[in-house]
N, C-alpha and C positions, 0 to 999 in steps of 0.2 A: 362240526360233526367229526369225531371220532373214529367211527364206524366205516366198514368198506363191506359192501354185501356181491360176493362172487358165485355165481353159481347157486343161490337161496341160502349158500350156509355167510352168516354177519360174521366178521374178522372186525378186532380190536385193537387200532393202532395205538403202538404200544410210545411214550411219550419220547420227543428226540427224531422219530421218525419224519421225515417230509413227505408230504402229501405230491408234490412236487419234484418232477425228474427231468432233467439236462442231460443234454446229450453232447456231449464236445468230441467230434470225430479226432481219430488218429491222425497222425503223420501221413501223409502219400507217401508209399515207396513205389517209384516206377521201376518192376526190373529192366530195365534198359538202358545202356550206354552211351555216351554221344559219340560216335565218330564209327560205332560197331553196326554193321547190318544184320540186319534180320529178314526171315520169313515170317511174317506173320498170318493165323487163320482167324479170322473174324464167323458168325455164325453163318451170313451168306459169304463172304469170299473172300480170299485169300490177297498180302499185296507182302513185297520186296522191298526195301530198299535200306537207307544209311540215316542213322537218328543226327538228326542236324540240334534240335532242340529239344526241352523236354521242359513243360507251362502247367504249374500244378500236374492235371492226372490227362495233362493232353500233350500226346509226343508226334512232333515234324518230322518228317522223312523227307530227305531230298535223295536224287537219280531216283525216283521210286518208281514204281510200276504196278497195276493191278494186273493179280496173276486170275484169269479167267477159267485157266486148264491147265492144275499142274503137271498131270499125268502121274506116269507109277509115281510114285509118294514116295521111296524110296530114292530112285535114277533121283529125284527133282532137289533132295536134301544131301546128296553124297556126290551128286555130280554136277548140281547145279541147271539139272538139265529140265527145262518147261514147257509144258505144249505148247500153251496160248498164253500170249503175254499183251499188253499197252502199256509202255511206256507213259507216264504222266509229269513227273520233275517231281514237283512237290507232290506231299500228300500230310495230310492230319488227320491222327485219327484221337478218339476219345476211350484212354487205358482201359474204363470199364467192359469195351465191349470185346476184348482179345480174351479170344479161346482159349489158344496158344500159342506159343511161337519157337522159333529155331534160331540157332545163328546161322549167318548164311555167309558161309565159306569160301564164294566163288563170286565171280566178275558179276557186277549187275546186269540186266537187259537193259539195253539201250534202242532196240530195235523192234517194232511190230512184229508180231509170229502169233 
């Protein structure tokens, strides 16, 4: 069969054409660095720390921390400053699901708050 019927109007595949589509994804580009920290905001919450590794589209953090309450948004990115924090060591997360993220320019949390 030649024919492709879309929406009740018939299309004529014209010859050379495949009926037939592949999909071969891109390259990963992680934007992140190994040895550089970051803030990152995932959709529920936020977490800190230093890229140890980076595995296909899933990047390690080690000193990391889950940031629970960054506070002013602003104080938390210029000054490093965070309300609520937990310290964890490691963390992994999976690239697809980062919002956004920041570099993070200051001493990591090492302590509950």
């Amino acid at each position: 069969m030649n024919n492709i019927n879309l929406n009740g109007i018939e299309h004529v595949l014209k010859k050379g054409i495949k009926k037939e589509f592949t999909f071969e994804p891109k390259e990963i580009v992680i934007p992140f660095e190994i040895g550089k920290c970051y803030l990152i905001r995932m959709l529920t919450y936020h977490m800190v720390g230093r890229v140890k590794e980076i595995k296909g589209k899933f990047v390690e953090f080690e000193d990391a921390s889950w940031v629970a309450d960054s506070g002013r948004f602003m104080n938390a990115i210029k000054e490093g400053k965070l309300d609520e924090v937990e310290p964890v060591g490691f963390y992994g997360i999976n690239s697809d699901s980062v919002i956004d993220y920041f570099h993070w320019e200051h001493k990591l949390p090492t302590k509950q708050k």
